[in-house]
N, C-alpha and C positions, 0 to 999 in steps of 0.2 A: 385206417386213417393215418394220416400223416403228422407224424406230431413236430413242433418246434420249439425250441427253447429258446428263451428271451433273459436276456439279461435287466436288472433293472432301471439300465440307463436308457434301455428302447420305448420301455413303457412311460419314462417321464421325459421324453421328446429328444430331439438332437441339441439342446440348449440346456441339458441339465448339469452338464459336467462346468459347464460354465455359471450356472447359476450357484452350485457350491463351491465353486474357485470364488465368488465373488466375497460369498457371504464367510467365507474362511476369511478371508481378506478383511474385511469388515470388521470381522472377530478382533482380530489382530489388533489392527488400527483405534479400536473404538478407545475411548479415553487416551489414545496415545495425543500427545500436543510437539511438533517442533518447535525446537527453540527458534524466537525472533529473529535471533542472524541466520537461517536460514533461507530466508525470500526476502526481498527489499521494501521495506516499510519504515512509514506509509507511503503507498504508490501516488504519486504525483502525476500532474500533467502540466507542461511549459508548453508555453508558445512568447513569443517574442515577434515585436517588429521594431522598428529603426529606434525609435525613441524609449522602448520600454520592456520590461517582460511581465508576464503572467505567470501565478503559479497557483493550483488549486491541488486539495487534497481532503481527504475525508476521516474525520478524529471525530467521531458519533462518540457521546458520552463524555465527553471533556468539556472544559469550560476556559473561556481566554488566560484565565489565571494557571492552566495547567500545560501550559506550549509557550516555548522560548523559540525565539527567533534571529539568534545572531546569524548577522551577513560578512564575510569578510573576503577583500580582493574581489573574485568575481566566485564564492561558495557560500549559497545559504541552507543552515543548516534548522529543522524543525525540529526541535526536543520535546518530550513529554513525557510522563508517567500516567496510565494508568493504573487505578486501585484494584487491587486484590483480590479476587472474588470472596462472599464470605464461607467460611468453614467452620469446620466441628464437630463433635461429636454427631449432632442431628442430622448433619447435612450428606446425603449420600449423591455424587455427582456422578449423571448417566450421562452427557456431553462436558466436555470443557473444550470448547473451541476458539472462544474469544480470547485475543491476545490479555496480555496482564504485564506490568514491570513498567519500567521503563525504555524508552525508545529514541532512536537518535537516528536521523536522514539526512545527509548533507548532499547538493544539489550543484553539481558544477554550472554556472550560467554562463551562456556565449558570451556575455561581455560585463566589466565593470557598470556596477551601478552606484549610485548615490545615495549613501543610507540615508540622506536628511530627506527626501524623497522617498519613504518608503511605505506605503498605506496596506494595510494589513487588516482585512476584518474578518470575520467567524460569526455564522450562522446557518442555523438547522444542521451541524455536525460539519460544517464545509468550510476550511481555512481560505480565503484567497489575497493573495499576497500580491501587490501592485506595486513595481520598483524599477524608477525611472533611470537610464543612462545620462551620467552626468554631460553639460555642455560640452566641455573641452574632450569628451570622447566618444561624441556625435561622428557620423560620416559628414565630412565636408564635399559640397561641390565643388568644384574648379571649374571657371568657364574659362573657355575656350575661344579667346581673341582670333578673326582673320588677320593676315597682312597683308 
């Protein structure tokens, strides 16, 4: 009879060498947290048309009293803090993924806008920010006389 030898990665399939790179990986990573400057937060969405822009973003667990909003020239910028998680001696954490500290996003806008003009509400976790381009730095028509 013809015998074979088998290694044990044939017996747990052609996807096992990767299934322990992942969970190595895992290992590794688990409880690790990057710090906030590394990725751009909070991610934002703009859109703009002629008279105005929009800006939405998503602060779940904050509240209006916790997010500043200064605009200056054509940069708004969204500040906040979150709190802290709690700790102690009781507390043993098997994820920490949620950000924590404080946060700051400053947002270049295609065009000056008019802070007196600026409507800003927050609900179910969603900032959205409505701020209008001032008159005097509207697009003007020019018509165009025959002769």
């Amino acid at each position: 009879m013809l015998q074979t030898t088998h290694s044990p990665m044939n017996f747990a399939g052609p996807f096992a060498d990767m299934r322990r790179m992942q969970n190595a990986m895992n290992q590794i990573f688990d409880g690790a947290r990057l710090p906030t400057q590394s990725w751009t937060y909070p991610p934002v969405n703009l859109w703009a048309a002629e008279d105005g822009i929009v800006i939405t973003t998503e602060l779940a667990g904050l509240t209006e009293q916790d997010i500043e909003l200064p605009v200056e020239d054509k940069v708004l910028t969204i500040r906040g803090t979150y709190p802290a998680p709690q700790s102690g001696d009781e507390i043993v954490w098997h994820r920490h993924e949620r950000v924590d500290g404080a946060f700051s996003r400053s947002v270049e806008l295609p065009f000056r806008v008019n802070p007196d003009l600026i409507n800003a509400r927050f609900g179910n976790g969603v900032l959205t920010v409505e701020m209008q381009r001032p008159e005097d730095a509207k697009p003007k028509r020019v018509q165009i006389k025959s002769s």
